[in-house]
N, C-alpha and C positions, 0 to 999 in steps of 0.2 A: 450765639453768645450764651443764651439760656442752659443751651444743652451741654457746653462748656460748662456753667458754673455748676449743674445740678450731677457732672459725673464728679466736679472736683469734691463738692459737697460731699458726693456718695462715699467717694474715697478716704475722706477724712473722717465722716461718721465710721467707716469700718473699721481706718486706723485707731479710732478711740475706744469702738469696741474690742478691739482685740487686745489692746494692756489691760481695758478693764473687763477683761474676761472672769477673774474669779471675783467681781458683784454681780454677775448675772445670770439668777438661778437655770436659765436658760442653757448656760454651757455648761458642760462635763467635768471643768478645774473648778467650778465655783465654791467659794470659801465652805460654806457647809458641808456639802459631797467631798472636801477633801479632810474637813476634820472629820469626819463619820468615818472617813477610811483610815485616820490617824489615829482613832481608837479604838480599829478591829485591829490595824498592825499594833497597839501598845499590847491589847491581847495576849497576840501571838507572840511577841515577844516574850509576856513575861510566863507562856506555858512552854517555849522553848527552855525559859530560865532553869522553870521548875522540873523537867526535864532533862537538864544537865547537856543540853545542846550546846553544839560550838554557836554561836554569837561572834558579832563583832565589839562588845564590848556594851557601848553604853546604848541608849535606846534611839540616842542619833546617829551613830554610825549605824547602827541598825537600817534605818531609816537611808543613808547617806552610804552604800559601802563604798569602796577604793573600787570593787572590778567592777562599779557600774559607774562611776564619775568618772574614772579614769579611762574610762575606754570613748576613744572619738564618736562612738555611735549615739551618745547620750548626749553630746555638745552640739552635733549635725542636726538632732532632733528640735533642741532649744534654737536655734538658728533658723531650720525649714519651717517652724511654727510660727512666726513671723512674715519669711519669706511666705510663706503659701496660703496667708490667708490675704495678705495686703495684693497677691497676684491671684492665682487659681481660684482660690476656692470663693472670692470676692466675685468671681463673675461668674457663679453659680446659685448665689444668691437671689433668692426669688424665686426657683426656677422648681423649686418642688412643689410651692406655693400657687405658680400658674398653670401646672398639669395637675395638677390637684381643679383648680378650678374648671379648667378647661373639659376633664372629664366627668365632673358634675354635669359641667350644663349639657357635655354632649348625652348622658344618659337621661337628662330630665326634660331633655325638648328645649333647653334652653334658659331656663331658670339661674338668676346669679345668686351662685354661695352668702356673695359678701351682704345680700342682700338680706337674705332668708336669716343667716348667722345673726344681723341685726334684734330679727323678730324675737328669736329665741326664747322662753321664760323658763322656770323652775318654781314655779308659782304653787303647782298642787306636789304632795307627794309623789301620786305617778308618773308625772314629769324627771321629779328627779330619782325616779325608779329606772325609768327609762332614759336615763344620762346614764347612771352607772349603769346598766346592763350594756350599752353603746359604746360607755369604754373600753369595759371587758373584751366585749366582741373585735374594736377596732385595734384592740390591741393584738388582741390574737393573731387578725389577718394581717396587721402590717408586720408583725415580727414572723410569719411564714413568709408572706413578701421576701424579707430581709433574710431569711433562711436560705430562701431559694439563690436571692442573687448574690450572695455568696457563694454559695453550692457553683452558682455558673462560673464567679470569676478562678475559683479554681480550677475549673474541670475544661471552662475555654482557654486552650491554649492563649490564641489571641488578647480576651479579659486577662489572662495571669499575668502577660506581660506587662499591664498596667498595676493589679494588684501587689505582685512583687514588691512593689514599695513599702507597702506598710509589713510586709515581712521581713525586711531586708534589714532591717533595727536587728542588731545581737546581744543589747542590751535593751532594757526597758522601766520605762518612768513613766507618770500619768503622761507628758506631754506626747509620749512616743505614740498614742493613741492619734495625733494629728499627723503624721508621718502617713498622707495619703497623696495617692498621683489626682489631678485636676480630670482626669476620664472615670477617675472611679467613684467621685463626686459626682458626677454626670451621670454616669450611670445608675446610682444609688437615688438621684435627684428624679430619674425616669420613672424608674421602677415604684419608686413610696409616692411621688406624687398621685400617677396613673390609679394604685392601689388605694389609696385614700380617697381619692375621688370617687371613687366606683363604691366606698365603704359608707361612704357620707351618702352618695344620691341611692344608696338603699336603705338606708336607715330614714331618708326623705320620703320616697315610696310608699316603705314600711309603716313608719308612723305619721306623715303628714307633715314633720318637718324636721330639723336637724338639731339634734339634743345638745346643750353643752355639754361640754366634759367636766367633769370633777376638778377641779386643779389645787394646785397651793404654788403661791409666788407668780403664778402666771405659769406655770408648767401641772402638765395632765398627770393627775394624783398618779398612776401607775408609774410613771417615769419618774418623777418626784423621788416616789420611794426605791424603785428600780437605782437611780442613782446615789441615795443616800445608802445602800446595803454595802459598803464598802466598793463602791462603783471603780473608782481611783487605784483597787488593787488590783482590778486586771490585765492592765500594763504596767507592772513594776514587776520585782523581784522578790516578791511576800509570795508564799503558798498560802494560800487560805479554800480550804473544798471542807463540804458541809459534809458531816459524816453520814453514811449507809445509801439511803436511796433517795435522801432529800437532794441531792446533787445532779438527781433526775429529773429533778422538777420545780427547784429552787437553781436560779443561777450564782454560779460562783467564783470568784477570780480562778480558781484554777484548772475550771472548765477553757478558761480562754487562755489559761500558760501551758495545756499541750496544745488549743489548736496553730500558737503561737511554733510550737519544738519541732526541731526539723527530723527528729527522732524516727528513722523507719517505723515506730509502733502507732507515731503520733499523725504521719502526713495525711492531711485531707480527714482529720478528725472536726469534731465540735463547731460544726458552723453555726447553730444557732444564738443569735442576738442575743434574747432572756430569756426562752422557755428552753433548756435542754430536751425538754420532750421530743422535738421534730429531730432532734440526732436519735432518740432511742428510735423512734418508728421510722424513722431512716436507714438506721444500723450506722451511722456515723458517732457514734458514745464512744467515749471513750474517757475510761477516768481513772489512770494508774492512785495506790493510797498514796505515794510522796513525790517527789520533782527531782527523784535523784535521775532520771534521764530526760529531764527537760532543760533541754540548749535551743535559743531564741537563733532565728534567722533561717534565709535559705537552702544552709547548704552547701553540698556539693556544686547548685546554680550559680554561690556567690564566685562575683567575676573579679569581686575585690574593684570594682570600678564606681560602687552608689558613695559616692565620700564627700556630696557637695550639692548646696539645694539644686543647682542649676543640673546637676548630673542628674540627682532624682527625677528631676522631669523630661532629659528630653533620651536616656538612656532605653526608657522605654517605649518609645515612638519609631529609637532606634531597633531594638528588638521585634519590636510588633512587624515593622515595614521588612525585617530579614525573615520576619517567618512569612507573611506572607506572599514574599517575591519565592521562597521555596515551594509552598501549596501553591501556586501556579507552574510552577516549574515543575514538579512531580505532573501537574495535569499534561499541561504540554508535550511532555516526553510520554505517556500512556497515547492519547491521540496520533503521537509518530508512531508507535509500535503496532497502534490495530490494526491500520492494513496491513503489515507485516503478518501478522496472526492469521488476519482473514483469508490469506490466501495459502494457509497453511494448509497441502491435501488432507482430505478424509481416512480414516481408518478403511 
């Protein structure tokens, strides 16, 4: 009965966070991060003006066009953002939070996070010398983390089958930024927890114990500001890129509207999170001056079949499981043909 009341519980707190996602500084839509982004797009609007660009008119259509409300990929997104957090991504929850822990304690002998996080102070300066250089640092490694495992979902076949999802939008609005499969959550939940935990019991080692982070609102001052930079426009239809080589090393929406473009120039461009850096030293950069060839989606891959929250999710389990019954099947059929081979005479 207990465990009954406390999943109903659980469910209902998620459902309440999820309407009230934009008061909590914590998410992505939250009311500030998206007025921060409503006046780098007023911006751009009014230097489009000033430049005698086509527009759509007033600064809300602008904001609001016809080929992106009108197209069903924008309404399936507003629907699966619902759908997938009250299902998927609701039982994901936690879970980067306890490989996080989990690999603290396995690197420190045993020592619990929650505990040590309690001790914490910020009492002399070098304390909170050593919060901010902690940030720096852990930001850097969770956003290579984050680099990489993108880098993979693209490059594994199998991961892209899941990833596809959030490609599959051919339109885009902040919400299309939630247009993810419940494995790629998983995956991402793996990867940052494991990463952060290993980031923490060295900064423990290192210094003796675990620094707080800097924050504002309850979120860590880099993120904080990482979202307030017009976070919101890079899943929408605004071009916004920081002119010359600040775009190297400043993130910007429209680092993420080619890696979004199914563009032969653009495929398997811009993985990285916030630093574009790890694409220059990658070679994955990639930053045309305008978005006259960026078109959102898969592709050639689209099957014309993702049109429905419930398709989004089981379409690539179905895909996954046909690619893998073929790589077995190519194996299979090599294993019949080596003795054939082997008994092929010698020159």
């Amino acid at each position: 009965m207990d465990l009954g009341n406390d999943f109903v519980n659980g469910v209902l707190a998620h459902a309440y966070s999820t309407v009230t996602a934009p008061l909590d500084p914590a998410n992505r839509i939250f009311a500030l991060y998206i007025l921060t982004s409503l006046v780098f797009a007023f911006c751009i609007y009014l230097a489009a003006r000033k430049r005698n660009e086509e527009t759509e008119g007033t600064f809300l259509k602008f904001l609001f066009p016809k080929k992106v409300w009108d197209h069903p990929s924008a309404w399936l997104d507003l629907r699966y953002f619902f759908f997938h957090n009250m299902i998927g991504h609701f039982m994901m929850v936690g879970l980067a939070a306890w490989m996080s822990t989990l690999t603290f304690g396995w690197i420190t002998g045993g020592q619990s996070l929650l505990d040590l996080s309690r001790e914490n102070t910020l009492s002399t300066m070098s304390n909170i010398g050593l919060a901010f250089l902690f940030m720096i640092i852990a930001t850097l490694v969770i956003d290579f983390i984050a680099f990489l495992t993108h880098y993979l979902q693209h490059k594994s076949p199998l991961l892209w089958q899941f990833h596809k999802v959030h490609h599959s939008a051919e339109v885009m609005h902040p919400i299309s930024n939630f247009r993810e499969h419940p494995i790629d959550n998983l995956f991402y939940s793996l990867t940052f927890g494991v990463g952060y935990g290993a980031t923490i019991a060295g900064a423990m080692i290192l210094f003796g114990f675990v620094p707080n982070v800097p924050s504002l609102l309850g979120v860590p001052l880099l993120g904080f500001l990482f979202n307030l930079a017009g976070y919101n426009l890079r899943h929408s239809h605004i071009w916004l890129r920081w002119p010359g080589k600040l775009s190297m090393i400043f993130p910007s929406p429209a680092h993420h509207h080619v890696h979004h473009s199914c563009h032969p120039d653009h495929i398997d461009k811009n993985f990285a999170f916030i630093f574009p850096i790890w694409d220059v030293i990658f070679k994955t950069y990639h930053m045309p001056e305008d978005n006259r060839d960026v078109k959102f989606g898969i592709g050639e891959e689209d099957t014309g079949e993702m049109t429905t929250c419930l398709r989004l999710y089981t379409i690539p389990f179905r895909d996954a499981f046909r690619l893998v019954r073929r790589m077995f099947g190519r194996r299979a059929a090599g294993e019949v043909e080596q003795p054939v081979s082997s008994v092929t005479p010698a020159e």
